[in-house]
N, CA, C and O atoms as a GROMACS GRO file, in nm:
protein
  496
    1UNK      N    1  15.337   7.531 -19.297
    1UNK     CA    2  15.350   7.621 -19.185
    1UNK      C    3  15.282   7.754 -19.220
    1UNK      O    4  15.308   7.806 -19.328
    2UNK      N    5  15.204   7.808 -19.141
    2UNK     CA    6  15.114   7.912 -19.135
    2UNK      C    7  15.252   8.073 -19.148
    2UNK      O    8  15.349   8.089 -19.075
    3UNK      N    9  15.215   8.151 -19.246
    3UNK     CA   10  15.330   8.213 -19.208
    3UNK      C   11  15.262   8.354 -19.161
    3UNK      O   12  15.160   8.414 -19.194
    4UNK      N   13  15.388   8.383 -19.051
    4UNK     CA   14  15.284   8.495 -18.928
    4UNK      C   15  15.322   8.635 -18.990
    4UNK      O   16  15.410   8.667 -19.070
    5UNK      N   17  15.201   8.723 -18.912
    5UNK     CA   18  15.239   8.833 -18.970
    5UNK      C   19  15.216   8.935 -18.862
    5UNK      O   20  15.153   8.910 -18.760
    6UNK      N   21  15.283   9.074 -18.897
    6UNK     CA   22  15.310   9.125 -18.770
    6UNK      C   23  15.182   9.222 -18.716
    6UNK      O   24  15.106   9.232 -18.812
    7UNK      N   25  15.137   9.288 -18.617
    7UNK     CA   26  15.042   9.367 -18.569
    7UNK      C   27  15.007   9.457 -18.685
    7UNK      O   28  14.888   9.476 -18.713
    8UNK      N   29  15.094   9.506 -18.747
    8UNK     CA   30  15.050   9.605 -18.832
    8UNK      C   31  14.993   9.585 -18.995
    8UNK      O   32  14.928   9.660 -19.068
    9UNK      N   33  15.055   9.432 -19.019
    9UNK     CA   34  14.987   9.391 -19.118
    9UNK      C   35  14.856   9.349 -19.034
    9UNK      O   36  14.762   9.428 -19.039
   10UNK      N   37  14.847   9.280 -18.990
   10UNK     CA   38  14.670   9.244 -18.911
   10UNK      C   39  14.610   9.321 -18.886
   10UNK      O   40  14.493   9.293 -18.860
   11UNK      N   41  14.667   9.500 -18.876
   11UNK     CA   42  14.575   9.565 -18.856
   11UNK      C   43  14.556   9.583 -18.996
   11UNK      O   44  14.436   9.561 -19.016
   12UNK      N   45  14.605   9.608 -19.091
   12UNK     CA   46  14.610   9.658 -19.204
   12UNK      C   47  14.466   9.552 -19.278
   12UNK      O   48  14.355   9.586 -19.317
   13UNK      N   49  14.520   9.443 -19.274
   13UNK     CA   50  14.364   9.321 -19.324
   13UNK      C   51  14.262   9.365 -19.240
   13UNK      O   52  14.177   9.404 -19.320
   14UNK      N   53  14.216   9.384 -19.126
   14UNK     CA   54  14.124   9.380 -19.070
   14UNK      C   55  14.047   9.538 -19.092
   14UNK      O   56  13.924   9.534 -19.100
   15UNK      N   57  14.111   9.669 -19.102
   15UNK     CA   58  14.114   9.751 -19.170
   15UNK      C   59  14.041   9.795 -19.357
   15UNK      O   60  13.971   9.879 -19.414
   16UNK      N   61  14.124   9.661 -19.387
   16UNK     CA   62  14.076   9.635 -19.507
   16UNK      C   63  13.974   9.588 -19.503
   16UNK      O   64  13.896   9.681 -19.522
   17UNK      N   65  13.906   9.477 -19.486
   17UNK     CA   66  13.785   9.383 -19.443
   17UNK      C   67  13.659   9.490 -19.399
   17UNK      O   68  13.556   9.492 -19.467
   18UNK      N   69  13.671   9.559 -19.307
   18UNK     CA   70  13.598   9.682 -19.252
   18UNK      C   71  13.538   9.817 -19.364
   18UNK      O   72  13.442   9.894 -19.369
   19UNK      N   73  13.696   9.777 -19.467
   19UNK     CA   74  13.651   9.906 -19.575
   19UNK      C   75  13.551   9.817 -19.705
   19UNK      O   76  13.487   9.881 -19.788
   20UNK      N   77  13.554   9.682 -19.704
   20UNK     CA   78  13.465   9.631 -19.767
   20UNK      C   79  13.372   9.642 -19.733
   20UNK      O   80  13.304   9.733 -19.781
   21UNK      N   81  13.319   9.564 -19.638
   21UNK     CA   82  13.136   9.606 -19.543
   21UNK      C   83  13.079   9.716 -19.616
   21UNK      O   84  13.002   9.734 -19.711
   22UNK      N   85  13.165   9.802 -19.512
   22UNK     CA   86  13.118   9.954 -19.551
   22UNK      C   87  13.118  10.019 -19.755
   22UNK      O   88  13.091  10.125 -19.812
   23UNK      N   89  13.149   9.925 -19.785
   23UNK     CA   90  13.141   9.991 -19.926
   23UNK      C   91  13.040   9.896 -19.991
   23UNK      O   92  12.956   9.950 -20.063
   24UNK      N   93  13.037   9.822 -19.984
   24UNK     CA   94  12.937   9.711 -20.004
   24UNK      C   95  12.788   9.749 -19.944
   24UNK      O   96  12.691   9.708 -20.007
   25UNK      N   97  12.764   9.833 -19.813
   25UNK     CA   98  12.693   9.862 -19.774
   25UNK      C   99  12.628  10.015 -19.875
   25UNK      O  100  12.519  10.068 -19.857
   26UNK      N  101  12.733  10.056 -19.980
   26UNK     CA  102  12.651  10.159 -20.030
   26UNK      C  103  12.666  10.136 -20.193
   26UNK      O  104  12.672  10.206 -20.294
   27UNK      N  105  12.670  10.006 -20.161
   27UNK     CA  106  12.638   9.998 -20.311
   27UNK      C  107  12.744   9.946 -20.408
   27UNK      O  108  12.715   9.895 -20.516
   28UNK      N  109  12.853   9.961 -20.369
   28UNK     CA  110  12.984   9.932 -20.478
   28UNK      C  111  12.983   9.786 -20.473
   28UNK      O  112  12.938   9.706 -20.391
   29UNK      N  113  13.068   9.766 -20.626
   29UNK     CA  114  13.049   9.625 -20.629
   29UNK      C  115  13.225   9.585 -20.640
   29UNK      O  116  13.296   9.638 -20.725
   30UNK      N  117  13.269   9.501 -20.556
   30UNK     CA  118  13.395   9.485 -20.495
   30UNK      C  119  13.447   9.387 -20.610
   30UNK      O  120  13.432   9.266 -20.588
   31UNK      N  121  13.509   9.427 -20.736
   31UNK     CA  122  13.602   9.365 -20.792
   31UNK      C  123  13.719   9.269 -20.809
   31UNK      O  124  13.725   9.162 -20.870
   32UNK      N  125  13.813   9.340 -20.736
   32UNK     CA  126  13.955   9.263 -20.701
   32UNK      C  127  13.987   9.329 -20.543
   32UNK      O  128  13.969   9.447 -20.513
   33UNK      N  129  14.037   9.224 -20.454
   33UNK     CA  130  14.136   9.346 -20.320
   33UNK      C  131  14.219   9.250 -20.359
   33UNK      O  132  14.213   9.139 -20.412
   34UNK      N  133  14.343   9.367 -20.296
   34UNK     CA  134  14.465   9.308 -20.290
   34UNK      C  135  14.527   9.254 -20.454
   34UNK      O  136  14.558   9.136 -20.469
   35UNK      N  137  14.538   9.329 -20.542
   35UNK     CA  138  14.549   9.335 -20.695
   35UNK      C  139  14.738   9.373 -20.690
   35UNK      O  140  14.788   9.478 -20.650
   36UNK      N  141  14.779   9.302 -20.723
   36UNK     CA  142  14.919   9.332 -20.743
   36UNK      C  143  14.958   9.356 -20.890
   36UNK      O  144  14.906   9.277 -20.969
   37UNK      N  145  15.050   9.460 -20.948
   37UNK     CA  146  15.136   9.462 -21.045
   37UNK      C  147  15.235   9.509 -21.029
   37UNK      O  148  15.252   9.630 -21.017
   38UNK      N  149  15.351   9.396 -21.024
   38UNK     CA  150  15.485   9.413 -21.003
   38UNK      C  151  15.477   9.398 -20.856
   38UNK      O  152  15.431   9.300 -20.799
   39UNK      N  153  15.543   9.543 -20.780
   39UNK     CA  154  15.579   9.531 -20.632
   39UNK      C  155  15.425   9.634 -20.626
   39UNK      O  156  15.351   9.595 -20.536
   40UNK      N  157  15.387   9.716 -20.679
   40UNK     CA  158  15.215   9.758 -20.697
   40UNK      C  159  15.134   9.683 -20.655
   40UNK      O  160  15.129   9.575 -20.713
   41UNK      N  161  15.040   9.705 -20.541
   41UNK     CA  162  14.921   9.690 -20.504
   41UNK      C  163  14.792   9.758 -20.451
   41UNK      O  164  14.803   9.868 -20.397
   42UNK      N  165  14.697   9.710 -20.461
   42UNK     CA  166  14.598   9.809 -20.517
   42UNK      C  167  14.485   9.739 -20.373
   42UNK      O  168  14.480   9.616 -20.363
   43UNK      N  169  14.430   9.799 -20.303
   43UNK     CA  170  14.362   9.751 -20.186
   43UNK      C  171  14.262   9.689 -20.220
   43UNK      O  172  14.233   9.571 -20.203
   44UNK      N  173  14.189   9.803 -20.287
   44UNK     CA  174  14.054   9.728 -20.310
   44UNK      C  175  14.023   9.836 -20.450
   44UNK      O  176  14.023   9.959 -20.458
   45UNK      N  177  13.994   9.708 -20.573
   45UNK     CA  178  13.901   9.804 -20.693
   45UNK      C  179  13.778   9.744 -20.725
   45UNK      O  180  13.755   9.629 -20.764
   46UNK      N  181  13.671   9.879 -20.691
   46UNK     CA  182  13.565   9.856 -20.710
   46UNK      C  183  13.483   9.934 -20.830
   46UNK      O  184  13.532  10.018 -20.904
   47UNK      N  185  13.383   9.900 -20.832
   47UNK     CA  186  13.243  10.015 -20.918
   47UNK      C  187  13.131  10.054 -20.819
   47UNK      O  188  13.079  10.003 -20.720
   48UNK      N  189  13.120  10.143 -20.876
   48UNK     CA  190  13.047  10.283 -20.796
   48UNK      C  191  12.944  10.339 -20.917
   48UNK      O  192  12.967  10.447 -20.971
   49UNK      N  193  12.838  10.264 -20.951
   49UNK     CA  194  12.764  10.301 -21.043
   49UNK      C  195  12.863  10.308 -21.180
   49UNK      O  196  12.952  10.224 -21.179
   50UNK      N  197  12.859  10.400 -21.299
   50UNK     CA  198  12.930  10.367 -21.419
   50UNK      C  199  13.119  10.454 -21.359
   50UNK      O  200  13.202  10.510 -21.431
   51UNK      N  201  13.121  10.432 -21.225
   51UNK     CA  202  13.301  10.482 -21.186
   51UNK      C  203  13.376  10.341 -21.166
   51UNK      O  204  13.319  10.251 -21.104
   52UNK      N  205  13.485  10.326 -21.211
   52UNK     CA  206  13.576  10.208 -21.137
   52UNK      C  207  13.682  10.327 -21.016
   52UNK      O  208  13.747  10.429 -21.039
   53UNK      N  209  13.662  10.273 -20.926
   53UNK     CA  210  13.683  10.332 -20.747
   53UNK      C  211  13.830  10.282 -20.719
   53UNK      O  212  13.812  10.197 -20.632
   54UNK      N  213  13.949  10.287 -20.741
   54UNK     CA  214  14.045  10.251 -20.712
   54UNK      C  215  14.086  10.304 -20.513
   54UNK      O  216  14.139  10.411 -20.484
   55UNK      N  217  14.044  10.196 -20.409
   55UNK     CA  218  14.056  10.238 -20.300
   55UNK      C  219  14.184  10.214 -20.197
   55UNK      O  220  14.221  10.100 -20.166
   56UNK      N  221  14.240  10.323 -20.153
   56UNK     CA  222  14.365  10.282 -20.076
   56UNK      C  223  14.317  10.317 -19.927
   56UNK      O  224  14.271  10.422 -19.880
   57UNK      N  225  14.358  10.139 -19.846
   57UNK     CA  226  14.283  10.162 -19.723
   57UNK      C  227  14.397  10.205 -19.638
   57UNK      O  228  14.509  10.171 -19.676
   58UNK      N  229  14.391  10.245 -19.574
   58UNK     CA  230  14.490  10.279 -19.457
   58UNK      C  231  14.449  10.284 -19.310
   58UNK      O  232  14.373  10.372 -19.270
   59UNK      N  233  14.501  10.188 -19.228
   59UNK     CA  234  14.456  10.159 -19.078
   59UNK      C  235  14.546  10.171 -18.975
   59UNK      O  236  14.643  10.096 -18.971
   60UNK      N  237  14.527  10.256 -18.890
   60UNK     CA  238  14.616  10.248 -18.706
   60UNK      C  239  14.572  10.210 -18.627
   60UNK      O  240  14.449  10.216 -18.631
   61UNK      N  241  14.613  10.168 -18.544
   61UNK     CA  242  14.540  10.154 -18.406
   61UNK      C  243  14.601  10.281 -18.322
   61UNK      O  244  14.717  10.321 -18.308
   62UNK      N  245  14.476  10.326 -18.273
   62UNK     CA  246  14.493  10.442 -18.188
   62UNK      C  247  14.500  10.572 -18.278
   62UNK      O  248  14.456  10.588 -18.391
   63UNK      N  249  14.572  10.669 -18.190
   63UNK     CA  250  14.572  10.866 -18.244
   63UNK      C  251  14.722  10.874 -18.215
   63UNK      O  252  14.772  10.986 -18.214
   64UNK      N  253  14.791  10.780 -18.194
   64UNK     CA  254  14.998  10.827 -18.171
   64UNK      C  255  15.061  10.848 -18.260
   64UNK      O  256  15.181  10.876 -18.251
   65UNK      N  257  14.987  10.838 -18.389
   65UNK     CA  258  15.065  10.825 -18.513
   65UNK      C  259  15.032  10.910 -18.631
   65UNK      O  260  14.927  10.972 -18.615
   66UNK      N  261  15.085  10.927 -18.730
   66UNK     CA  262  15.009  11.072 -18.818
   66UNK      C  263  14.872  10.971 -18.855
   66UNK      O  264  14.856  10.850 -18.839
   67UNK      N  265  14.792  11.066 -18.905
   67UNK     CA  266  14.676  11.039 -18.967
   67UNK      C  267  14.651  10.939 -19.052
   67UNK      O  268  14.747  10.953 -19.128
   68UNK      N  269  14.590  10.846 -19.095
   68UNK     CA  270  14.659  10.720 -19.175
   68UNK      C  271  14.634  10.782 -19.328
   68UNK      O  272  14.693  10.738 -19.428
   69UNK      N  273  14.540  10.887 -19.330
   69UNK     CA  274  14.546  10.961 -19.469
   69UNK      C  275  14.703  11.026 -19.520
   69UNK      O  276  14.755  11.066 -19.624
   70UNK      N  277  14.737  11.011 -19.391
   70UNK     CA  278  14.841  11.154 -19.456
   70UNK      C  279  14.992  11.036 -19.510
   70UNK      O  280  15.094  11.056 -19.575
   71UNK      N  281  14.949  10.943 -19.458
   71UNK     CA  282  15.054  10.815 -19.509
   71UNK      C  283  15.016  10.803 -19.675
   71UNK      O  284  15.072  10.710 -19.732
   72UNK      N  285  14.955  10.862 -19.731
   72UNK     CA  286  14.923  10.871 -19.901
   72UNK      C  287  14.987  10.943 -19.966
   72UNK      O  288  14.937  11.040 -20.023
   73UNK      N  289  15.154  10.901 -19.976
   73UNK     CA  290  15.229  11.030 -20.007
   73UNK      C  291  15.257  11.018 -20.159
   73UNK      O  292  15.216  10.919 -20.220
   74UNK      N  293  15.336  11.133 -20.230
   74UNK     CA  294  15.352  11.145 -20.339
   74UNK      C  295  15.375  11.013 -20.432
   74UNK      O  296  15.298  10.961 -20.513
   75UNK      N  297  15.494  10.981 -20.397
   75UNK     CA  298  15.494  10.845 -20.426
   75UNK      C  299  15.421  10.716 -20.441
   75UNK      O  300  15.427  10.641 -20.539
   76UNK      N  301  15.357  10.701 -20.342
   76UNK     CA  302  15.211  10.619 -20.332
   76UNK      C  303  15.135  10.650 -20.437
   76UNK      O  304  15.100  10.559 -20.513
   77UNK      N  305  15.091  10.799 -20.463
   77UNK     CA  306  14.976  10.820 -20.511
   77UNK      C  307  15.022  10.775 -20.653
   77UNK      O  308  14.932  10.730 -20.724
   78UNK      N  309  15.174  10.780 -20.718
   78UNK     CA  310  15.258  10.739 -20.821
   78UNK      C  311  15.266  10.590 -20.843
   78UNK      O  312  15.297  10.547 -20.954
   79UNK      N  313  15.252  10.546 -20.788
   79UNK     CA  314  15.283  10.392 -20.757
   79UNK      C  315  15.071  10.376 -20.783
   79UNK      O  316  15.040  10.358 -20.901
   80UNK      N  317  14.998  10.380 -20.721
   80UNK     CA  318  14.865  10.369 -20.715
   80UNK      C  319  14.791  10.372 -20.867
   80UNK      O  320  14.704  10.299 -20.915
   81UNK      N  321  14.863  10.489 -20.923
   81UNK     CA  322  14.811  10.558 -21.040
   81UNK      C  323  14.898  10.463 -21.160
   81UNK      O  324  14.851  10.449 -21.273
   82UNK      N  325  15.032  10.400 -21.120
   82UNK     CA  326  15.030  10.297 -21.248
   82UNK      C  327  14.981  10.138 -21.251
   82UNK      O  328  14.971  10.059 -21.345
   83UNK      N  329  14.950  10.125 -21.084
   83UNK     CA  330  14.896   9.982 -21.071
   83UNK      C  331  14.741   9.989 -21.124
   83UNK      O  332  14.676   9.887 -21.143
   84UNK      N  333  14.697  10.101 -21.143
   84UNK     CA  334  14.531  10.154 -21.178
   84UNK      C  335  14.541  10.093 -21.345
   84UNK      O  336  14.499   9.992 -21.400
   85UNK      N  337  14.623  10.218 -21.392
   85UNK     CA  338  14.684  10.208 -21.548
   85UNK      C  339  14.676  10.041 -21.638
   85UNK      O  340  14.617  10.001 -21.738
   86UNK      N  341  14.780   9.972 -21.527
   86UNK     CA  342  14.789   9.822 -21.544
   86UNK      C  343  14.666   9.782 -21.525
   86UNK      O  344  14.599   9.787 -21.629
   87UNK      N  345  14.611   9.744 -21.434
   87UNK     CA  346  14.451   9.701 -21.412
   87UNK      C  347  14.396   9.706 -21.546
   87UNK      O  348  14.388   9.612 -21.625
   88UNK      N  349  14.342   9.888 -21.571
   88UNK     CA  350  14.246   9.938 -21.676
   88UNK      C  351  14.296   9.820 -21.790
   88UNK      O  352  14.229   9.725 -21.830
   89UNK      N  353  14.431   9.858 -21.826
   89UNK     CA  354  14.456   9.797 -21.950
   89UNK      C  355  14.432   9.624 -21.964
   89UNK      O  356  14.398   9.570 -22.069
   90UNK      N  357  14.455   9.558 -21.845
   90UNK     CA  358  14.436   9.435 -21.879
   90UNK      C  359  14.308   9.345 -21.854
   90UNK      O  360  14.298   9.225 -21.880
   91UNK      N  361  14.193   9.443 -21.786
   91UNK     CA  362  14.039   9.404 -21.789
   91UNK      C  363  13.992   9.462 -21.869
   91UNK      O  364  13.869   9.460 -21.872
   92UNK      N  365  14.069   9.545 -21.973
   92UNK     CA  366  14.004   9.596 -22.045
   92UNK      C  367  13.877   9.737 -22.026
   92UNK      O  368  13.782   9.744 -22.104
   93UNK      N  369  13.892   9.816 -21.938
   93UNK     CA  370  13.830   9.842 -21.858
   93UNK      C  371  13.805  10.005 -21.899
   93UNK      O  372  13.895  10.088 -21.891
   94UNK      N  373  13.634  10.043 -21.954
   94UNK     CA  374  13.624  10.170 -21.973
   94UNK      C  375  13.512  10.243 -21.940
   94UNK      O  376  13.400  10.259 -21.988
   95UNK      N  377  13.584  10.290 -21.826
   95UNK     CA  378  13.489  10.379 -21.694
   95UNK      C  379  13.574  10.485 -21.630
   95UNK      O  380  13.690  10.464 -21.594
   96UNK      N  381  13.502  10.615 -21.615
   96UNK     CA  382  13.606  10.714 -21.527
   96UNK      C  383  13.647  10.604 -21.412
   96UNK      O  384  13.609  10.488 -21.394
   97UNK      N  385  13.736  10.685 -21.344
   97UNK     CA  386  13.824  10.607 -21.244
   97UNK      C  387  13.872  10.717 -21.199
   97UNK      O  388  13.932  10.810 -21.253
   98UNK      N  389  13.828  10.688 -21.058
   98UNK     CA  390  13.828  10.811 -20.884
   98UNK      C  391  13.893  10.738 -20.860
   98UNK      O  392  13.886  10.621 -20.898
   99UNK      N  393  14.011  10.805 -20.762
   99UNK     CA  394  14.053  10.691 -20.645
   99UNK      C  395  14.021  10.783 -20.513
   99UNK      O  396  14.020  10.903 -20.489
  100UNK      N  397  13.994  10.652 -20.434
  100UNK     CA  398  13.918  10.708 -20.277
  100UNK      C  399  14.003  10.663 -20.164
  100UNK      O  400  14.066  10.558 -20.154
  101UNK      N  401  13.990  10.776 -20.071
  101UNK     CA  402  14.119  10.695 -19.971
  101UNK      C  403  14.027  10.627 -19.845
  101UNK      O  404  13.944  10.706 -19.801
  102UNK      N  405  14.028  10.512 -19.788
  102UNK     CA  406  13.971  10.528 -19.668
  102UNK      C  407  14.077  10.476 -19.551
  102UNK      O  408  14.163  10.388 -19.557
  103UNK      N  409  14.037  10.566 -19.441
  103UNK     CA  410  14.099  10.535 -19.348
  103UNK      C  411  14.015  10.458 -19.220
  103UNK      O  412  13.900  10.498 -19.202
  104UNK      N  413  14.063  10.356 -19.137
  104UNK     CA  414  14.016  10.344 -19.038
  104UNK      C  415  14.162  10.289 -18.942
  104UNK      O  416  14.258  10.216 -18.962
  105UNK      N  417  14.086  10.409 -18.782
  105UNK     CA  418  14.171  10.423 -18.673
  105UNK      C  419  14.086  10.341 -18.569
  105UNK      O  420  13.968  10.362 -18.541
  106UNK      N  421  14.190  10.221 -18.504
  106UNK     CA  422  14.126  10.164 -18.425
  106UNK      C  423  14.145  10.205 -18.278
  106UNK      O  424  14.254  10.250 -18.241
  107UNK      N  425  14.032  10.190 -18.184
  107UNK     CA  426  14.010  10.181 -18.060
  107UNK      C  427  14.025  10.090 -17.991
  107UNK      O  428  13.909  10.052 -17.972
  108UNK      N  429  14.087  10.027 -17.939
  108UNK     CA  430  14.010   9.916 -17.891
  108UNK      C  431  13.929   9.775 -17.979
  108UNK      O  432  13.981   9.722 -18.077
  109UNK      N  433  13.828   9.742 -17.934
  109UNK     CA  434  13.736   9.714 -18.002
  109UNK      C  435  13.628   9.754 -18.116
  109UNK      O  436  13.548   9.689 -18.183
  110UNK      N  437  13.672   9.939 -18.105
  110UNK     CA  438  13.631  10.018 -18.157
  110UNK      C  439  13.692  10.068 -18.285
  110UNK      O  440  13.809  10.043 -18.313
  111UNK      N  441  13.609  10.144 -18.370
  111UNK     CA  442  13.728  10.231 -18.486
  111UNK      C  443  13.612  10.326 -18.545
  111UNK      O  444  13.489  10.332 -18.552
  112UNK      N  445  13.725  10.396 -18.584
  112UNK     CA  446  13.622  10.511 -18.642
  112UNK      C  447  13.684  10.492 -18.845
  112UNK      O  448  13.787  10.458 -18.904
  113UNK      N  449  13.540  10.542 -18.883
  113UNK     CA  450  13.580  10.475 -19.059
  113UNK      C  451  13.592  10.624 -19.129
  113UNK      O  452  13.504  10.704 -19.095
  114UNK      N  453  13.679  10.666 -19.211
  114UNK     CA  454  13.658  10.815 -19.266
  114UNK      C  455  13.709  10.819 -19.402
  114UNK      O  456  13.827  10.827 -19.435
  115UNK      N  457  13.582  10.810 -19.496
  115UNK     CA  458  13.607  10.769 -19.677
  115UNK      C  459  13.660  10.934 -19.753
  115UNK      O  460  13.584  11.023 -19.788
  116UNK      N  461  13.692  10.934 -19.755
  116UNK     CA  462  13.744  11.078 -19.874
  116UNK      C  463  13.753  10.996 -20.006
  116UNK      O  464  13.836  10.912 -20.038
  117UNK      N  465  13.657  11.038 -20.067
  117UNK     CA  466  13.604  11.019 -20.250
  117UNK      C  467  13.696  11.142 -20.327
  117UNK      O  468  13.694  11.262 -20.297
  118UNK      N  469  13.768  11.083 -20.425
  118UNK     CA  470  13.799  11.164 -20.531
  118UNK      C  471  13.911  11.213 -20.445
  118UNK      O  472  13.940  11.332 -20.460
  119UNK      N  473  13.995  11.128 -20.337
  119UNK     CA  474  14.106  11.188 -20.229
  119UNK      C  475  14.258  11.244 -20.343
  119UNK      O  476  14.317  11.345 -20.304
  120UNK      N  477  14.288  11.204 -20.419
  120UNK     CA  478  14.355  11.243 -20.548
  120UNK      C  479  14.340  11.229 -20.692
  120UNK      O  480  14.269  11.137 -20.733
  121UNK      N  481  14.400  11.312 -20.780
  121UNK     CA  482  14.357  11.263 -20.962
  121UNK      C  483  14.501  11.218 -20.976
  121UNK      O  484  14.600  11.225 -20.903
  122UNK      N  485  14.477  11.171 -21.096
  122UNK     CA  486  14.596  11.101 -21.166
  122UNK      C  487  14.650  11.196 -21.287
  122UNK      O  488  14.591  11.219 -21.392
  123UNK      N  489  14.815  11.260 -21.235
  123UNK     CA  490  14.831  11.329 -21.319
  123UNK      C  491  14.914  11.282 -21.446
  123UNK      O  492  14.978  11.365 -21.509
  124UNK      N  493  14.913  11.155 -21.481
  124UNK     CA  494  14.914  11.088 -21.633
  124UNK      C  495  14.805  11.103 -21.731
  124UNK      O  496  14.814  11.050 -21.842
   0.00000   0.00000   0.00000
C-alpha cells in the first residue's frame, strides 16, 4: 500500500526537486538529499567547487504564511549543524562547509526560488 502524504509534505518534495534543478544548473554536484541522522535530516548535501553546501529547502504555497526562511529557527539551525557534523565524520569529509537556505513559494503553477548562501555558521 502506497503510503499518502499530506499537501505540505508534497509541497515540501516538490520544493525540494525544484532546489535540485536549480543547483545543478550552477554547477553543484548533488551528493545525498534527504540524509538522515537519528530524527536529523539534511535536505540536500552538495559541493560547490572545493565547499560541501549543506542545503535546507523550505517551501509554501502562497504569501499567508511567514516566510519559509524565517521557519530556520534556532533550533533547526542546531539540529542542521549536528546532522552536518555526523555526515562530515562518516564520509570522511574535508572541505569548508556553508550551509545555504533555499526557499521556494508557490503560485499556482508558479513559484518564485530565493537561495541565501552562507544563510547561517555553525557555532560548534
Amino acid at each position: 500500500m502506497a503510503k499518502s502524504k499530506n499537501p505540505q509534505q508534497e509541497i515540501g518534495k516538490k520544493g525540494e526537486q525544484i532546489a535540485q534543478t536549480y543547483l545543478k544548473t550552477l554547477g553543484y554536484q548533488i551528493l545525498k538529499t534527504n540524509w538522515y541522522f537519528h530524527h536529523y535530516e539534511l535536505d540536500i548535501v552538495a559541493q560547490d567547487k572545493d565547499e560541501l553546501v549543506i542545503v535546507e529547502v523550505k517551501a509554501r504555497s502562497g504569501d499567508r504564511y511567514e516566510h519559509p526562511s524565517e521557519a530556520v529557527t534556532d533550533r533547526k539551525i542546531r539540529f542542521l549543524v549536528n546532522a552536518a557534523e555526523a555526515y562530515i565524520q562518516e564520509y570522511d569529509i574535508n572541505l569548508d562547509t556553508r550551509f545555504d537556505v533555499i526557499s521556494v513559494i508557490f503560485y499556482g503553477q508558479n513559484f518564485d526560488l530565493e537561495h541565501y548562501k552562507d544563510a547561517f555558521y555553525s557555532t560548534a
